[in-house]
Residue, then its C-alpha position, 0 to 999 in steps of 0.5 A: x489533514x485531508x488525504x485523498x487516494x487514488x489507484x492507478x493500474x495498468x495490467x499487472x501494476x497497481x499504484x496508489x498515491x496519497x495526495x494532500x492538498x494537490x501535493x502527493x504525500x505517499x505512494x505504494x505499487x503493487x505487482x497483481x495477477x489479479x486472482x491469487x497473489x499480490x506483492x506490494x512494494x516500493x511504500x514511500x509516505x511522509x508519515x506513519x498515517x499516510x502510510x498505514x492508509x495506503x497499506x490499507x487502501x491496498x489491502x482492500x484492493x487486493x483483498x481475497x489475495x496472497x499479499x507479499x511484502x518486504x520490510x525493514x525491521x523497524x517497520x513490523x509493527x506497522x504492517x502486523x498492525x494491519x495483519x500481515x504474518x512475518 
């Protein structure tokens, strides 16, 4: 599988889109002030992988930032995984 990324961003909103084979698998928005804070929100993948590489590609995005998020329980694993704190 070759998944392919990329960032859109307009002032504050940040969107990455996982695509596979011109087909879109997976997207995650980000709200930035662009120095100190981030909050990602709104992760939709069609699976565990495609996810974990957004949440990565975001994390590299915004790195040097607060990052903030929301998750369900069942979905700890994944985000602590990538060093996010509860």
């Amino acid at each position: 599988m070759t998944v392919e990324y990329r960032v859109e961003s307009k002032d504050s909103q940040i969107s990455i889109i996982a695509y596979e084979n011109g087909i879109e698998i997976g997207s995650v928005q980000a709200l930035s002030d662009g120095h100190a804070w981030a909050i990602l929100h709104d992760v939709n993948a069609s699976s565990e992988d495609v996810e974990k590489g957004l949440i990565e590609k975001a994390t590299n995005l915004l790195k040097g930032q607060e990052i903030f998020t929301t998750v369900s329980s069942d979905q700890l694993d994944t985000y602590e995984n990538q060093g996010f704190f509860r």
